[in-house]
N, C-alpha and C positions, 0 to 999 in steps of 0.2 A: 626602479619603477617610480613615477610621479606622483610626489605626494598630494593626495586633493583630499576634501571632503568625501570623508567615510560615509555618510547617507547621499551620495550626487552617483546619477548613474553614469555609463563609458559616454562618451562625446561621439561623436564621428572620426576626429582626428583619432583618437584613444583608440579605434575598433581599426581604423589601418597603419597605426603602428605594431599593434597586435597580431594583424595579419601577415606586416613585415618581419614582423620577430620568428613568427610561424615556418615562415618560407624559410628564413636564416637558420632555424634549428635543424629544418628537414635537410641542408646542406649541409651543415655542420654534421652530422650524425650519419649523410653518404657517404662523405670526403672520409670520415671515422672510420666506414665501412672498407673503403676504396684501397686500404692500407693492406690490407690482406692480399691484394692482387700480386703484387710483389712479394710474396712470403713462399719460401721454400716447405714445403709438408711438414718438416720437424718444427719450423715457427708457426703454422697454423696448429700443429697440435697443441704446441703450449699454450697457444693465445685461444683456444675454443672457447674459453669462458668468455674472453671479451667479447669474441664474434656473437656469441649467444647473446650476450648483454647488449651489446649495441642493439643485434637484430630484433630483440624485446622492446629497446628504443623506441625505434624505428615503426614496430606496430603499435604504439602506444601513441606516437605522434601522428601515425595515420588514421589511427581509427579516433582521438582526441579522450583518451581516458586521462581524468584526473587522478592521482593517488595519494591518500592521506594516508600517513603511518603514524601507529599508535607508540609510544614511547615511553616509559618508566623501569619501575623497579616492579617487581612481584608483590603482586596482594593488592596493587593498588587500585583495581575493576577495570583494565585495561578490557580484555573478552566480555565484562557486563556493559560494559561503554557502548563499545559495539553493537553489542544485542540490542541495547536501549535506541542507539540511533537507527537502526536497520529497523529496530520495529517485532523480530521474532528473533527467538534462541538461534541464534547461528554461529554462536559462539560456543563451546560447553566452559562454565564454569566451574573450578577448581576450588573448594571452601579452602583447599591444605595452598592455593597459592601455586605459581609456578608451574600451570600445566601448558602453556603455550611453548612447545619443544622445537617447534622451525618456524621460521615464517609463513602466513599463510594469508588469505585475501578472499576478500566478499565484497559485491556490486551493493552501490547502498544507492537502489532503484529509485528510492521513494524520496531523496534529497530534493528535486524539483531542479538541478539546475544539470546541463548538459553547454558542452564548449559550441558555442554557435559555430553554425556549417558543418557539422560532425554529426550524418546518421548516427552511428553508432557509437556515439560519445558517452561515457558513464564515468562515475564516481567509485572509486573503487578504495574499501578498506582496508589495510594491510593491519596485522596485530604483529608483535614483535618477542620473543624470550625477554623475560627480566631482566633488567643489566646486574643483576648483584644476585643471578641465579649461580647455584652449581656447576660448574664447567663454566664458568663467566667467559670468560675470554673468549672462549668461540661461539658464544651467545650473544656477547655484546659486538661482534666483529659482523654479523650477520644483522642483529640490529642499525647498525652505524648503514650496511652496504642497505639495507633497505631506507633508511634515513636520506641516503646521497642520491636515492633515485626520485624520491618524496618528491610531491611539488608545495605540499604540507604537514607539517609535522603538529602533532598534537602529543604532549610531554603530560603526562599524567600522576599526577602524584595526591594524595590524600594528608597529606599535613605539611609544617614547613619543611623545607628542603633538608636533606642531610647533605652531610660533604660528598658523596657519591652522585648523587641527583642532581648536584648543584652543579660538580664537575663536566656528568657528561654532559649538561643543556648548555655550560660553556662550550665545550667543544660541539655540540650541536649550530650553535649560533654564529661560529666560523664559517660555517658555510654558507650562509646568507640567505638562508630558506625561513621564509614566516613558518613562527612556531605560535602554539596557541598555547598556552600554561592552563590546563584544567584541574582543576581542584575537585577532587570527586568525593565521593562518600561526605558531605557537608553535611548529609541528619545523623550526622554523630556530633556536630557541634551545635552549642546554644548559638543564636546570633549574636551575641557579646565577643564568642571565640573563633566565628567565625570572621567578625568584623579585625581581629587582631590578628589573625590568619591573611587576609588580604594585605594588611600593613607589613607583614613580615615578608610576602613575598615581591613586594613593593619597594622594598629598601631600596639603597644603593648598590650593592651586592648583583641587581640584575636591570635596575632603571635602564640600561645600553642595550639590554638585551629582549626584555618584555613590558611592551608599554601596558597603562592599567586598563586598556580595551581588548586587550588580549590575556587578560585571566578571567575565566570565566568558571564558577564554581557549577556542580553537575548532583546528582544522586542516582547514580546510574541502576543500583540495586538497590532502594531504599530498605532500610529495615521495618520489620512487621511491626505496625503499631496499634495498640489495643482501641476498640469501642465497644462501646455500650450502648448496644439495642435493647429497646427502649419496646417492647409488646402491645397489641391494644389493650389487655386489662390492666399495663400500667405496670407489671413485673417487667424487671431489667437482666437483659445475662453480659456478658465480656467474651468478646470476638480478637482475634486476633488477624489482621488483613496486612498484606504489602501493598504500601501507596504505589500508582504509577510513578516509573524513573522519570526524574526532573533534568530533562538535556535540549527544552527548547532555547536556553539564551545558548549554549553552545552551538543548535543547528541553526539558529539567525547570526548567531558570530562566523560561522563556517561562508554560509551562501555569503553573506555580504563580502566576505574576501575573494570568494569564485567569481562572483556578478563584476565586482571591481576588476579585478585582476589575473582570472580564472587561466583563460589564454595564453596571454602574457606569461603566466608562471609557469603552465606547462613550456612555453616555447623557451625559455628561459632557464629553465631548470635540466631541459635535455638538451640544449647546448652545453652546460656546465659539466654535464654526465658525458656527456661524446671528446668533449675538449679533453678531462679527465682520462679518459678511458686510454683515447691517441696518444697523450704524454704516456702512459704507464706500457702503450705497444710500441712505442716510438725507443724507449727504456730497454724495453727486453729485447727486442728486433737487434737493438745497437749491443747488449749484452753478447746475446749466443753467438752474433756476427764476429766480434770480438773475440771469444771464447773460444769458437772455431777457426777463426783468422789466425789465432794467434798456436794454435795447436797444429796449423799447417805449416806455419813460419819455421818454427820448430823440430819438425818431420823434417822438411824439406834442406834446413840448416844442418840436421845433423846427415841427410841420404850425400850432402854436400860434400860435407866433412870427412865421411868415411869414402865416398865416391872417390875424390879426392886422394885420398891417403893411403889409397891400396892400389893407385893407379900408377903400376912402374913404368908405364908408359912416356916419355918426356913430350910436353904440348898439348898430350890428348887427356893429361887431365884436368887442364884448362878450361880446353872446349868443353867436353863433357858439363864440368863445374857450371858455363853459359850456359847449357840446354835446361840444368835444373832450376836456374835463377829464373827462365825466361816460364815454363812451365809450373814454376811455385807463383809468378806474380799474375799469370794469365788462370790460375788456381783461384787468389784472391779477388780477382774481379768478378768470377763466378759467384764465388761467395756472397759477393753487395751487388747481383744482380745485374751489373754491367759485361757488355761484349768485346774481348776486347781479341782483336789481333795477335798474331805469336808478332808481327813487326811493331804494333804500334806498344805491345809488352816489353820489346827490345828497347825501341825509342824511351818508353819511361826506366829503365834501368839505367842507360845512358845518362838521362837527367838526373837520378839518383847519383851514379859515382860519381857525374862530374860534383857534385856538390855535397859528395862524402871531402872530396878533396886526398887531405893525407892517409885518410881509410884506404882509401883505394889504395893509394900509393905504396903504402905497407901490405896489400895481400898480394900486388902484384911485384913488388920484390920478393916477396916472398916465394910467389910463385914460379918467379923467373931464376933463384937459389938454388930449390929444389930440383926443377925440370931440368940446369945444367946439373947437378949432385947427379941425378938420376940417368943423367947420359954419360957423365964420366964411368958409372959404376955400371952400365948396359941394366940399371931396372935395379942391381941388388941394395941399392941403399934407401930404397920404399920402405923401407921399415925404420929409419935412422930420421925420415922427412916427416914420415907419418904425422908425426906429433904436432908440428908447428904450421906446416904448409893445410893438413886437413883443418885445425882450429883455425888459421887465418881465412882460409875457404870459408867457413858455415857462421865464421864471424860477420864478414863480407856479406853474406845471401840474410843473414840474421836482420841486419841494417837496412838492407835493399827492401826486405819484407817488412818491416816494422813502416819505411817510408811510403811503402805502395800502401800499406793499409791504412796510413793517414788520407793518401790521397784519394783513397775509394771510398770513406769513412764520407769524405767531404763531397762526394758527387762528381768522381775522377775529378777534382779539380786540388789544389796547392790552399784552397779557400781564400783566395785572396794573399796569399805569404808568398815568398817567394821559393824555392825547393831548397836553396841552399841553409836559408832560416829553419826551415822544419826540419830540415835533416839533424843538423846543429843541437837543436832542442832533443829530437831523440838519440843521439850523441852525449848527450850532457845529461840522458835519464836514463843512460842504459849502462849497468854492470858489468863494464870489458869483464873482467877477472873473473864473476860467477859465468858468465855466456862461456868464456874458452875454459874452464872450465867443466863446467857440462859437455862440452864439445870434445873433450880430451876423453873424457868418461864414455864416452858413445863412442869412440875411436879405439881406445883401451877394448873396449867390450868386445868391439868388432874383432881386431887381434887377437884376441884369447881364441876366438871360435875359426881362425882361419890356422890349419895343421901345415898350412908353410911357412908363415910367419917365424917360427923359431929356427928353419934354416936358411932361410935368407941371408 
């Protein structure tokens, strides 16, 4: 945002870069949405939260709600703050501290400002768990997610900072959301303590982080202070009364950052939240695909291996072998949402072996050993081949599958590499010894459970 004078109001230019920022969010936060169209039911189910989240976005940016969220530790009048801005108890306060258990939110009507162009545009208060409550961790995690949705944060706290306070507003400040540093419960201090109170949070410690226009000191529940009324004959008694809470320099520090900046921050802030959201689905989408991709490589390596290995057949356990290579890689494309052909499945397998190179070359002597073995012997020395001829099989479809899922990975394409390089690389990352191994294991397994195998 543009720095200008804090008392000057938006410009004209300022009110339709505002409106461009606007537009740009609501795009941003479609294209967010748009991610889901391509998701398999098992990835829409893991990602509901996002879809939720973005979809909360999305009405937030249409109908133009701002969101302050309340920030601190426990005790420090976070819920009376509230009360005090909003104007009526809509908060309950907690004398023991600590009663605010989820997040929770209230329209604070009476602020006077609303995002121009937006009927239904309001001000909406978020209050937050303590960060240093009970069960911290998933209090301050819920904290933080309501923080990243903020378009302003207000960090609360009643004395100087402790190492806890001081921490999370660092890590709050990472994000690049104006924060307000409120100083509240100040009729506990003399003005002598309170004047060294502003100097402490002043220092260097947070100069980068809160300039001195954004601390602003509060007395959100002020404490009951005694008078002496004073009778017409002139006898005196002692009253005790609560002042009104003292939170107007807070509500003229708020608006002057809505009026400046109001728009802007909303469109601003749900870009940052949509952009976030698409890395963290763009993340998992690529995980499960992977997880799945690689679980069917796997299946399909070893249905190879054993296909393969029990096939006394000489030639026909070759072809066989091709039909599960062509059917695991037209498998994988499924998988990343692409359509592919059983030929144009063939065609990439082809560009794979040629550029396995000596891979190939070795499962297909190998296979060419066995399938004579197996015709000298009319089929009986399928048990004597099993071992080497199935491992070199499921090694073979292991490589072909690892390379097809690079290239699906990439948007069927090589990314720019050329097939022979990528092969190479996963050539150079993959554990011949453990792979045929395992593949021996699955072959082994197979035999034990076929009652001819031992008269062969």
């Amino acid at each position: 945002m543009t720095e200008r004078d804090p008392g000057s109001s938006p410009t004209q230019a300022d009110a339709l870069r505002h409106e461009q920022s606007y537009s740009d969010a609501m795009a941003t936060v479609r294209h967010a949405i748009a991610q889901f169209d391509g998701c398999s039911e098992a990835e829409k189910a893991a990602l509901a939260r996002e879809l939720a989240d973005l979809e909360a976005i999305s009405r937030k940016l249409e109908n133009g709600h701002v969101e302050i969220v309340l920030f601190g530790e426990i005790d420090t009048g976070k819920s009376a703050l509230i009360n005090a801005l909003v104007g009526q108890a809509v908060a309950e306060v907690d004398v023991r501290g600590g009663w605010t258990k989820e997040i929770w939110s209230t329209s604070w009507s009476g602020c006077g400002y609303v995002v121009p162009g937006f009927e239904k545009s309001q001000v909406v208060l978020l209050d937050t768990p303590g960060i240093n409550e009970v069960d911290g961790a998933q209090r301050a995690t819920m904290a933080h997610d309501a923080a990243a949705r903020a378009d302003l944060i207000l960090f609360v706290t009643d004395s100087d900072l402790n190492h806890t306070e001081y921490s999370a507003l660092r890590q709050l400040a990472a994000s690049h959301k104006p924060i307000i540093l409120v100083l509240n419960k100040v009729d506990n201090y003399t003005s002598e303590q309170r004047a060294q109170l502003r100097e402490a949070l002043c220092d260097s410690r947070l100069r980068d982080v809160i300039g001195p226009d954004d601390i602003v000191e509060t007395a959100a529940d002020p404490l009951p202070r005694e008078y002496v009324i004073e009778a017409a004959d002139g006898s005196t008694r002692s009253e005790y009364r609560q002042p009104p809470p003292q939170v107007e320099e807070l509500k003229a520090r708020i608006l002057e950052v809505l009026k400046r900046d109001g728009k802007e921050l909303v469109a601003l802030n749900a870009a940052m939240y949509a952009a976030d959201k698409s890395d963290r689905i763009a993340a998992l989408k690529v995980r499960m695909r992977d997880e799945q991709a690689t679980r069917i490589i796997w299946s399909y390596a070893a249905m190879k291996s054993i296909g393969v290995a029990l096939n006394p057949v000489p030639a026909a356990d070759v072809l066989g072998a091709s039909a599960v290579d062509v059917t695991m890689v037209v498998t994988l494309a499924h998988v990343y949402g692409i359509a592919l052909t059983w030929a144009n499945a063939r065609s990439l397998i082809v560009s794979i072996l040629k550029a396995a190179g000596w891979v190939t070359a070795v499962e297909w002597a190998t296979h060419a050993a066995a399938s004579l073995f197996k015709g000298l012997t009319f089929g009986t020395g399928t048990v004597l081949t099993a071992l080497p001829q199935g491992a070199a099989a499921g090694y073979g479809s292991y490589i072909v599958g690892q390379a097809a899922k690079y290239y699906f990975e990439h948007g069927a394409s090589w990314g720019g590499e050329a097939p022979k390089t990528v092969v190479a690389r996963i050539l150079a990352a993959t554990d011949k010894e453990s792979v045929l191994e395992r593949l021996k294991a699955e072959i082994n397994a197979k035999l034990r459970l076929n009652r001819y195998a031992d008269d062969s």
